[in-house]
C-alpha positions as CSV (number, residue, x, y, z in Angstrom):
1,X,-15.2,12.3,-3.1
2,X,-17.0,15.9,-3.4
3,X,-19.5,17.3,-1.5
4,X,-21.8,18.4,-4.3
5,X,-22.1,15.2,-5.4
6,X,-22.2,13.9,-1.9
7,X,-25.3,16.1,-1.1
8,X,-27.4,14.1,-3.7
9,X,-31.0,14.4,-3.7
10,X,-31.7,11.4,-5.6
11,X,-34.2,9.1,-4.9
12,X,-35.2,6.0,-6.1
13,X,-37.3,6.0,-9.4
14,X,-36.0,9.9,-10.0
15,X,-35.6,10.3,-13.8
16,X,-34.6,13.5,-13.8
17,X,-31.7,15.1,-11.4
18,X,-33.0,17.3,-8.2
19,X,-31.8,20.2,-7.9
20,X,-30.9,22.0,-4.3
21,X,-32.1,25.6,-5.3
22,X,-35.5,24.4,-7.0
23,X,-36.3,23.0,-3.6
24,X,-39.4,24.1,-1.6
25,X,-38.1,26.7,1.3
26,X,-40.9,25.6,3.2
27,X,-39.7,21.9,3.4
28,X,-36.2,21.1,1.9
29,X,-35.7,17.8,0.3
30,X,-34.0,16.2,2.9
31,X,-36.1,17.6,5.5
32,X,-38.5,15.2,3.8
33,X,-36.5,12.3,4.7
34,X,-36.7,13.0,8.1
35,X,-40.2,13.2,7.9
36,X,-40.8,10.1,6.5
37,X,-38.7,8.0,8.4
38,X,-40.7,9.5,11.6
39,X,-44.3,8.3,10.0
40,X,-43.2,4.9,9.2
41,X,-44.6,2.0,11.0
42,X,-40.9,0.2,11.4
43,X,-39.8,3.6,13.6
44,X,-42.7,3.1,15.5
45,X,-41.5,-0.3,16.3
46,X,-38.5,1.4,18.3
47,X,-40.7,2.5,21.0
48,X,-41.3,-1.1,22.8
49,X,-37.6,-2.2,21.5
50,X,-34.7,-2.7,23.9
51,X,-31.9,0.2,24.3
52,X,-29.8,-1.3,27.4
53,X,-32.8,-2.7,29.8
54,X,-34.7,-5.1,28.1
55,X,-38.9,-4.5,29.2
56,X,-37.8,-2.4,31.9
57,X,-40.5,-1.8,34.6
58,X,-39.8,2.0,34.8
59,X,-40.6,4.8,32.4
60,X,-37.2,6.3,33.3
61,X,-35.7,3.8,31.0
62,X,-34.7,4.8,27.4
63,X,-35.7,2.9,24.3
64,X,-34.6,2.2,21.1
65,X,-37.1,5.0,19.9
66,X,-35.9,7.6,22.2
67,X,-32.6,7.1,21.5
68,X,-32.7,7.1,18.2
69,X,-34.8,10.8,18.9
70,X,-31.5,11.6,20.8
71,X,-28.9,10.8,18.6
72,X,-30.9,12.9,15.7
73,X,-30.7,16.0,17.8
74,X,-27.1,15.4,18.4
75,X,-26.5,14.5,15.0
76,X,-28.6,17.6,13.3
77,X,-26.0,20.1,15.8
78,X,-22.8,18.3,14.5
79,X,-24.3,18.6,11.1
80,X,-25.0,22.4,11.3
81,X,-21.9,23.0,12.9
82,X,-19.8,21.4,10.5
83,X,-21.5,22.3,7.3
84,X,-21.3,25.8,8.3
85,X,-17.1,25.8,8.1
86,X,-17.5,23.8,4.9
87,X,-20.0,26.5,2.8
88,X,-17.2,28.7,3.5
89,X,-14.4,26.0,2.5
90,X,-16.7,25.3,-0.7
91,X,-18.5,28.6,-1.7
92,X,-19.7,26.9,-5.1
93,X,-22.0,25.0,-2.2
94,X,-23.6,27.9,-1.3
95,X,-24.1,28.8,-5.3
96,X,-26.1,25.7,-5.7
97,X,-28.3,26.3,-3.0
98,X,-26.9,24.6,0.0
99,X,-27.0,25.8,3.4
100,X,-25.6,24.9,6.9
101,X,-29.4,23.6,7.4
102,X,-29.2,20.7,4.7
103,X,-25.8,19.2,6.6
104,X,-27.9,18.9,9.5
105,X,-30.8,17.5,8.3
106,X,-28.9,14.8,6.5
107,X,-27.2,13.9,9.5
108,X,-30.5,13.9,11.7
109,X,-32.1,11.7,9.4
110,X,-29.7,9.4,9.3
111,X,-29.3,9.4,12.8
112,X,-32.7,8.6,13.9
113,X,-32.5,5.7,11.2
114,X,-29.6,4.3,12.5
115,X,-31.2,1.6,14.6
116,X,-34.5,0.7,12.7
117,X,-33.4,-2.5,11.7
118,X,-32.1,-3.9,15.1
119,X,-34.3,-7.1,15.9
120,X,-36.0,-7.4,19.4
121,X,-33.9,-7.8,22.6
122,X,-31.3,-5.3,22.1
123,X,-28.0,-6.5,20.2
124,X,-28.2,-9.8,21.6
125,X,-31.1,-10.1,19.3
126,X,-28.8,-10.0,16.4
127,X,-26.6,-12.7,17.8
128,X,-29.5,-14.9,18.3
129,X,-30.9,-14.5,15.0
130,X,-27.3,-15.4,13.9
131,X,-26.9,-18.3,16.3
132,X,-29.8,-20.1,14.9
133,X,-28.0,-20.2,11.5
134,X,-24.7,-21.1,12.4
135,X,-25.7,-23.6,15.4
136,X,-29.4,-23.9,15.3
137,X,-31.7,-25.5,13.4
138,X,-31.0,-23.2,10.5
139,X,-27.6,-24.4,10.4
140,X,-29.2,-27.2,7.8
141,X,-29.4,-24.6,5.0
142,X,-25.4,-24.0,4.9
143,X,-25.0,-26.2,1.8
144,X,-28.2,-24.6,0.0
145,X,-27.1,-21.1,-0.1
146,X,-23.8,-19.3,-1.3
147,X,-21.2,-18.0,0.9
148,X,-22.4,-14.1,1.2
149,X,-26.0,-15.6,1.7
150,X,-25.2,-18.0,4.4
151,X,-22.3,-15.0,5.9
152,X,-25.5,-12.5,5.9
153,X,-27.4,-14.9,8.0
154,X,-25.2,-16.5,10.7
155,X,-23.7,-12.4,11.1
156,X,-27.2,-11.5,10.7
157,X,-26.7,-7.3,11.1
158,X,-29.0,-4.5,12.0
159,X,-27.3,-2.2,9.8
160,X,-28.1,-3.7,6.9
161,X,-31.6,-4.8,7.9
162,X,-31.9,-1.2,8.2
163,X,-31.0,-0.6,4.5
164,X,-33.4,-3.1,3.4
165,X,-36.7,-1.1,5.5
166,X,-35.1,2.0,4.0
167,X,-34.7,0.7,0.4
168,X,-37.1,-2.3,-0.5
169,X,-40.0,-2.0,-2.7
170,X,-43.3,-2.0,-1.6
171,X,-46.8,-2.1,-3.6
172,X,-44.6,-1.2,-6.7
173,X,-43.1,1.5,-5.3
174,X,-39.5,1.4,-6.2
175,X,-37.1,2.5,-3.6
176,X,-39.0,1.4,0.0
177,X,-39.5,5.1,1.8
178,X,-38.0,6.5,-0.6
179,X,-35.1,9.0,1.0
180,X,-32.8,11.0,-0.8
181,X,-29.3,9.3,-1.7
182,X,-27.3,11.4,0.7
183,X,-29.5,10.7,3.7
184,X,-29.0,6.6,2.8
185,X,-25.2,7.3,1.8
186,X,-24.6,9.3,5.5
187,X,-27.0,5.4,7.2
188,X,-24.2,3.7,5.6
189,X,-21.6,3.5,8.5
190,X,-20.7,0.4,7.0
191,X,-20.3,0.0,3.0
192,X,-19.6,-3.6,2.3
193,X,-21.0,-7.1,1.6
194,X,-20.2,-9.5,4.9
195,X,-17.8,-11.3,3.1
196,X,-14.8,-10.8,3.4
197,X,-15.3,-10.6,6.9
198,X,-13.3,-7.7,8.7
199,X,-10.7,-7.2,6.1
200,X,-8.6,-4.1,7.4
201,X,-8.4,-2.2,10.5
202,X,-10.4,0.3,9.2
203,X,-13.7,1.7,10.6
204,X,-15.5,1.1,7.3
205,X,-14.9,-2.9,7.7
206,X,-16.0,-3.2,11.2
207,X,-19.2,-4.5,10.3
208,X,-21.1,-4.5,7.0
209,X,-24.1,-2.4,5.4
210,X,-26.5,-4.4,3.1
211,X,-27.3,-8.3,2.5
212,X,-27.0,-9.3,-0.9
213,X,-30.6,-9.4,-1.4
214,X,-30.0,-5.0,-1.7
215,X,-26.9,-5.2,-3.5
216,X,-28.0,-3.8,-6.6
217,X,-30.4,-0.8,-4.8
218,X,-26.7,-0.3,-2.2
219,X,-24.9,-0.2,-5.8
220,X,-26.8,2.4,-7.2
221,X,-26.9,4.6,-4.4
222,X,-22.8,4.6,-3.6
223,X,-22.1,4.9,-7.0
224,X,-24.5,8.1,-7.6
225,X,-22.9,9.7,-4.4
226,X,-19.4,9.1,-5.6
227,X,-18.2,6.8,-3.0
228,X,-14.2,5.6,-3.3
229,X,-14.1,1.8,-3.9
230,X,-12.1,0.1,-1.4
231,X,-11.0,-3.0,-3.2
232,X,-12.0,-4.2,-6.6
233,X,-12.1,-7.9,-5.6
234,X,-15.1,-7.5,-2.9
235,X,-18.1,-4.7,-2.8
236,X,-16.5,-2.7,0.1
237,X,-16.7,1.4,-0.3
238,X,-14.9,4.7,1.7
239,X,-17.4,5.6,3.6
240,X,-19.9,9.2,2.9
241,X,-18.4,11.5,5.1
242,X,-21.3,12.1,6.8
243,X,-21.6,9.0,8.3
244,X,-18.9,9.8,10.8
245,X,-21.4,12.3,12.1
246,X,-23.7,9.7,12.3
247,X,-21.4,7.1,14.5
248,X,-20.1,10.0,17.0
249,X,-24.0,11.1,17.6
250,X,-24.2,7.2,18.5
251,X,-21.4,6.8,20.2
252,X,-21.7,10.2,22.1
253,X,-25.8,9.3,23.3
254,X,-24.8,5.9,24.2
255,X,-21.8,6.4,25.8
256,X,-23.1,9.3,28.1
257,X,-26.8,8.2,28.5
258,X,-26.5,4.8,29.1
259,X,-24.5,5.6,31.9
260,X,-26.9,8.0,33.0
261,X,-29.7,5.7,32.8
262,X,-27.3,2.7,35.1
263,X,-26.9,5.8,37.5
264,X,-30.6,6.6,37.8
265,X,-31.9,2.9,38.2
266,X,-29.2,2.3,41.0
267,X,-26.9,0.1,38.9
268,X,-24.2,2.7,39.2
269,X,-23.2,4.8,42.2
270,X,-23.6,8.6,41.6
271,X,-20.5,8.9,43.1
272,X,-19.0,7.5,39.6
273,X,-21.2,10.1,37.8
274,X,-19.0,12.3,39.8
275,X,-15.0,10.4,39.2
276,X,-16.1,9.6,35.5
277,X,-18.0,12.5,34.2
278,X,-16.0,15.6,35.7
279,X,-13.3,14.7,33.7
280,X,-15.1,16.0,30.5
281,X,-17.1,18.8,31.6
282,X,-14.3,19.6,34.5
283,X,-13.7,23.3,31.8
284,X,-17.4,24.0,31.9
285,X,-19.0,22.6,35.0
286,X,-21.0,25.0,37.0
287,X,-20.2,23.4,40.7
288,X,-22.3,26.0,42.8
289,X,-25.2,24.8,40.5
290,X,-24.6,21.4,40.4
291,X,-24.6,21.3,44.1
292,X,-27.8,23.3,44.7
293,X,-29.5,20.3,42.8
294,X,-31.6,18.7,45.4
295,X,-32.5,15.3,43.6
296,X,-30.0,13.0,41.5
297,X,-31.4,12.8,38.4
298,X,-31.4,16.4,37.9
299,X,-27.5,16.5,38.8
300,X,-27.1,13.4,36.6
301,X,-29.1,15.4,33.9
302,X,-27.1,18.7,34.4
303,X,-23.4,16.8,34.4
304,X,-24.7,14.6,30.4
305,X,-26.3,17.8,29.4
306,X,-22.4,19.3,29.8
307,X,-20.9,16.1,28.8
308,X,-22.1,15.6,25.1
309,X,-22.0,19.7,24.2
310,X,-18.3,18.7,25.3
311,X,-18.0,15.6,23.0
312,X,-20.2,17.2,20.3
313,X,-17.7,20.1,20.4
314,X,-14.3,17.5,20.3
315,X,-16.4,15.8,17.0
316,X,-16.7,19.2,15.2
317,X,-13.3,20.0,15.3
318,X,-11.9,16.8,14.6
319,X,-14.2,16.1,11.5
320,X,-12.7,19.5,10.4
321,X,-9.2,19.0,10.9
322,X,-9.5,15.7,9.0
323,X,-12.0,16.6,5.9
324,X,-9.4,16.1,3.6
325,X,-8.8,12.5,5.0
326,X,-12.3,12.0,5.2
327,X,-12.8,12.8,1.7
328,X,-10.3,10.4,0.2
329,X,-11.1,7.3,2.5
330,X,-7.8,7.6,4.4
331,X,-9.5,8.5,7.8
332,X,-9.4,5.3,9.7
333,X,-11.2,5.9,12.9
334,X,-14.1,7.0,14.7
335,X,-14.0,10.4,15.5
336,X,-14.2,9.8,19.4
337,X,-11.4,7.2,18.8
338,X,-9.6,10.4,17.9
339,X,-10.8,12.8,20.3
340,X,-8.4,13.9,23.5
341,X,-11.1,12.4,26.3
342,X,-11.0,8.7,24.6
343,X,-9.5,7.2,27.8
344,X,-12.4,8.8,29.9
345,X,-14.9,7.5,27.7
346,X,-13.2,4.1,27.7
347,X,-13.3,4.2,31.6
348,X,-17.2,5.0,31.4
349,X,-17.9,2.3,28.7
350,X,-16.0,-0.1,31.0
351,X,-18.2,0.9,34.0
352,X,-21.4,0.7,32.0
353,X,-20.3,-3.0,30.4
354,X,-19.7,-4.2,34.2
355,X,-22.7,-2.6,35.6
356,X,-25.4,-2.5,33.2
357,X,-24.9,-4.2,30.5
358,X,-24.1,-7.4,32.6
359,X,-26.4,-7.0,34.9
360,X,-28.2,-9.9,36.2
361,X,-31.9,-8.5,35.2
362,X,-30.3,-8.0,31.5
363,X,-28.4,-11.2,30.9
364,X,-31.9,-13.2,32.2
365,X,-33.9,-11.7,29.8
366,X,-31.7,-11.5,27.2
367,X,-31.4,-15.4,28.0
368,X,-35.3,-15.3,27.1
369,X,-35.0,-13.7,24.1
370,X,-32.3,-15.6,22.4
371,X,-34.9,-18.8,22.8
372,X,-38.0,-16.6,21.9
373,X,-36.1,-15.4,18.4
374,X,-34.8,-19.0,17.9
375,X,-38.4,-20.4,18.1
376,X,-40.2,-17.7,16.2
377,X,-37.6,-18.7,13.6
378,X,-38.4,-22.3,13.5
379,X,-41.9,-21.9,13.0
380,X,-42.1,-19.6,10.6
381,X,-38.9,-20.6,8.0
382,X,-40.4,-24.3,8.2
383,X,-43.9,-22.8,7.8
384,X,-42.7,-20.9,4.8
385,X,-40.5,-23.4,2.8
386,X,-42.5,-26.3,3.3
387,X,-45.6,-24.4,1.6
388,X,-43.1,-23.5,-1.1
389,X,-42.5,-27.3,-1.6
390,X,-45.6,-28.5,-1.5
391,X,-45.0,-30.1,1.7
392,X,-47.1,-27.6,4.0
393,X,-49.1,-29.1,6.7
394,X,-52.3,-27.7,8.6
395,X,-50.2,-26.1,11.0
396,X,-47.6,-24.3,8.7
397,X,-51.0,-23.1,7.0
398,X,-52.4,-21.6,9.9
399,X,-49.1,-20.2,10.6
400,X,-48.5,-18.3,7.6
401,X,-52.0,-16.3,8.1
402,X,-50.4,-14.9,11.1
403,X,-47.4,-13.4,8.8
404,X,-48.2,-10.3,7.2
405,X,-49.6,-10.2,3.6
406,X,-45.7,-8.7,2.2
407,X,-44.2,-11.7,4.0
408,X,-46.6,-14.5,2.6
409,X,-45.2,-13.9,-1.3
410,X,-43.5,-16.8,-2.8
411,X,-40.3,-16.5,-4.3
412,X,-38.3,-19.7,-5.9
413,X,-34.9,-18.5,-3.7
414,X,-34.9,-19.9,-0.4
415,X,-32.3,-17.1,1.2
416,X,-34.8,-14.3,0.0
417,X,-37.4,-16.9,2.0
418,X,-35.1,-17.0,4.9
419,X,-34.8,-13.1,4.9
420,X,-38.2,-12.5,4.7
421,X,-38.8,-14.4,8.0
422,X,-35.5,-12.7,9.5
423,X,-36.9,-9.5,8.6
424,X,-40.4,-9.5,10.2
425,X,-38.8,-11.7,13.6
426,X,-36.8,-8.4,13.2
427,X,-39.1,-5.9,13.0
428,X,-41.5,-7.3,16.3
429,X,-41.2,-5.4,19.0
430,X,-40.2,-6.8,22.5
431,X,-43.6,-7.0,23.9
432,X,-44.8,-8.1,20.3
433,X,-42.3,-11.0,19.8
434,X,-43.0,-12.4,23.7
435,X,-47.0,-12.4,22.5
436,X,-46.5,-14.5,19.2
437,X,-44.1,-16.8,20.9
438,X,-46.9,-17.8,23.7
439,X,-49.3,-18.2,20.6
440,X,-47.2,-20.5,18.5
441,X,-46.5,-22.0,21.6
442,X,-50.0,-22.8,22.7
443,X,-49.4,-20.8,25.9
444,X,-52.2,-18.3,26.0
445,X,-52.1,-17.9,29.7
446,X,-50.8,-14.4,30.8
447,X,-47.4,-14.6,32.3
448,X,-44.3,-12.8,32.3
449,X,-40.7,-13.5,32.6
């Protein structure tokens, strides 16, 4: 792979090439993406979806949205900081145009896409949404839909929801928001159709990136960039370089800040914040001002403030040292997987898992969701393929008026019906999806869990 092709500032419908040094000063191409992303009604979405504590009671509490605002700061420094070194690695870069600014803004916007397609409910929403396929009452479709179809729904993945938002046409406008090639290439943590499932150890085949309904719009966009093809029996692609940017400024928000978050709501002692933490920032920790702190969160604050300039630091350099690797697909790993403070991040992932993320508040409502999803997607896949067939009855009618205009379109193939209903279940919001579930339900009463 090479960068100038890489840095692609395609979009879809271009018929003629962008170039980097025709682009407005005053707001670069990829800047644009960022912008975009920001105004669209699916990021808004991510303010009422669940980051760790599902419909927490406190405003303390992160978000999917502010996350996601998070990891694009990190992400944007990790992208400066490493397209600096590579201008000077790459001075015919610079010749075209490009500047330290453009890596960053790539990365940002990538970053603050990275969870727009996760479904209500936090990750469990994705299992529940795949549950219903492979145990549930959707289980009945197996034998109607191919292999890669039925694979997309019963792993039903955020990821590639995310690519289909990003990518699918709307009101005959090719290309769904439209982003440049390099900002979708650097979403793509995961280039492959779900089948085969896991292939290699390698990070690329963890999960997968698009469902077949995008395969042609994922095609066009891996193939502009350049990106190595990993097999020639199965879609499955090297990932853009960038994308590793994109997973440590996950990996370091989450790692760090949803232990802060356990510590702050009492899950966790602070005395762990203490064991855990001072391992990474142990070179850089200030202890006369972290002890004249008078109130927890602001030591908490001060000790994750240290702790991801640490980790963001550990990123750059290995991203560096491995560019080469990166480039040609050989580069295996997460970067953090690579970093020298893996084992302390293990040991703070572990706490968080026993702590927060089985909690007793999270597992019960993530208990709630999994039958809210399964419900919503009862109603509305019957709803939708027995109007299809003729078949409809005066309830499916009256429940398709509640599904958006987009959502209502026939189409003669029943997975892009089924995806249709996965996608909007998808993009409710926590508070959203609870509503529509008392409606369908006939329970208008106001309740809570």
């Amino acid at each position: 792979m090479n960068w100038e092709q890489l840095l692609s500032l395609k979009r879809f419908g271009d018929t003629e090439k962008r170039l980097r040094a025709a682009q407005d000063e005053t707001r670069l191409g990829f800047e644009v993406d960022f912008d975009r992303i920001i105004f669209s009604s699916a990021f808004r979405s991510l303010q009422d979806k669940t980051q760790v504590i599902p419909l927490s009671e406190t405003d303390f509490v992160h978000t999917r949205l502010t996350h996601s605002l998070e990891v694009s700061v990190v992400g944007r420094t990790l992208g400066r900081s490493v397209g600096k070194v590579l201008l000077e690695r790459h001075p015919n870069l610079a010749k075209l145009g490009y500047t330290f600014n453009d890596f960053g803004a790539i990365v940002a916007a990538a970053s603050v896409t990275h969870d727009i397609g996760n479904p209500p409910f936090g990750h469990s929403g994705e299992k529940a949404i795949g549950e219903y396929f492979k145990s549930g009452n959707g289980a009945k479709y197996k034998d109607q839909l191919s292999l890669k179809e039925y694979q997309d729904l019963i792993d039903f993945e955020g990821n590639a929801n995310g690519f289909k938002i990003l990518t699918e046409s709307r009101m005959a406008i090719p290309g769904g928001l439209r982003l440049s090639y390099a900002t979708l290439g650097a979403f793509l943590k995961y280039p492959k159709e779900s089948l085969p499932k896991k292939p290699t150890n390698h990070i690329a085949d963890k999960k997968y990136g698009f469902f077949q309904s995008e395969k042609e719009e994922f095609l066009d966009v891996v193939n502009d960039l350049g990106m190595l093809q990993k097999s020639s029996d199965n879609i499955s692609f090297y990932r853009h370089p960038l994308a590793y940017l994109v997973e440590a400024a996950d990996d370091i928000c989450y790692t760090i800040i949803d232990f802060e978050d356990g510590i702050n709501l009492g899950l966790i002692d602070e005395e762990f914040a203490l064991e855990y933490m001072i391992k990474l920032v142990k070179d850089t920790i200030d202890s006369k001002k972290y002890h004249s702190l008078q109130h927890k969160t602001d030591r908490v604050g001060y000790l994750r403030a240290l702790a991801i300039g640490v980790l963001i630091n550990e990123a750059v350099t290995i991203f560096l040292a491995n560019e080469e690797a990166i480039l040609n697909g050989t580069f295996n790993k997460s970067l953090l997987e690579k970093c020298k403070y893996e084992a302390q991040i293990n040991d703070i992932i572990k706490i968080s898992v026993d702590k927060i993320y089985r909690s007793t508040d999270v597992i019960e409502k993530e208990v709630a969701g999994y039958r809210i999803i399964a419900d919503l997607l009862d109603v509305f896949v019957d709803a939708l393929n027995n109007n299809f067939e003729g078949t409809a009855s005066n309830f499916d009618k009256l429940v398709l008026n509640l599904l958006p205009r987009e959502y209502q379109t026939e189409t003669n193939n029943l997975y892009n019906r089924i995806l249709k209903v996965c996608s909007y279940v998808s993009g409710m919001s926590d508070s959203y999806a609870i509503r529509m579930h008392k409606k369908i339900s006939g329970n208008i009463a106001k309740n809570t869990f």
